[in-house]
C-alpha positions in Angstrom: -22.8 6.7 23.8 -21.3 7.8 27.3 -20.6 3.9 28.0 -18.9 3.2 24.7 -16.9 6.9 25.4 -15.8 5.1 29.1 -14.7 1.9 27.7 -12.7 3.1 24.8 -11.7 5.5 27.8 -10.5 2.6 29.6 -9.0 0.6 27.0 -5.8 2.9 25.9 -5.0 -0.4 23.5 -7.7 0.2 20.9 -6.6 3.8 20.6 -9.7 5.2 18.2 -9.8 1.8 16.1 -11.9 -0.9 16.5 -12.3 -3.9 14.2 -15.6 -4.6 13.3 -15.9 -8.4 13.8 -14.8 -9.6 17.1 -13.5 -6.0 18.8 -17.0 -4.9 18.1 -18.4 -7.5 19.5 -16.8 -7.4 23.1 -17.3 -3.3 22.9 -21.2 -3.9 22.6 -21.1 -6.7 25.3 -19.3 -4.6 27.7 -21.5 -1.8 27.3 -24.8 -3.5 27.0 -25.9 -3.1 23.8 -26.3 -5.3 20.3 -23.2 -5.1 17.5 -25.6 -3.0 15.3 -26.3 -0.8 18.0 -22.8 -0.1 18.7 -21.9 0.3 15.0 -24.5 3.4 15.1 -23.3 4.5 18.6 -19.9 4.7 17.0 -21.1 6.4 13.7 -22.9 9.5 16.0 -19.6 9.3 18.0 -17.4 10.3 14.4 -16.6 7.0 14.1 -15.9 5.7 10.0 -16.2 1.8 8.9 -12.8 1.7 6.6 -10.3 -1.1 5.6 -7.0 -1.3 7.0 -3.4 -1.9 5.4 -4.5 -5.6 5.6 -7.9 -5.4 4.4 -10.1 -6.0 7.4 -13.0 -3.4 7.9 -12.1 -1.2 11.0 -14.0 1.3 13.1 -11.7 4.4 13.2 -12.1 8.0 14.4 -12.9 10.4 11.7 -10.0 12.9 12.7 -7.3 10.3 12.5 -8.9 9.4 9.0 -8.4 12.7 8.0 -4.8 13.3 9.4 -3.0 11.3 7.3 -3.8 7.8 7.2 -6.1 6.5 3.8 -7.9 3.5 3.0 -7.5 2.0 -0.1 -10.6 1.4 -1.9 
């Protein structure tokens, strides 16, 4: 989790969202780890797997979830 934590850290452009194709798949090669891997990293991290105002399933930080912005289901 602490190398997921760094790169996000690191990368002020994916500010708490990361889409869960290709993003995903550069955060888990960065850190090491496989795409299903990361996707439970980012779940114990208070991570949620939503859809955006597009449709496309994004990784997004539970507070910011919460403070506002909904999914449409």
């Amino acid at each position: 989790m602490k190398a997921i934590r760094e790169y996000m850290k690191h990368k002020p452009c994916l500010r708490g969202q990361i889409l869960d194709r290709g993003e995903l798949k550069r955060v888990a090669q960065a850190c090491g780890l496989s795409p299903q891997e990361t996707r439970s990293e980012l779940k114990k991290l208070g991570f949620i797997l939503t859809k955006n105002h597009h449709g496309l399933m994004i990784w997004k930080k539970q507070d910011d979830h919460a403070s506002g912005t909904t999914s449409e289901s």
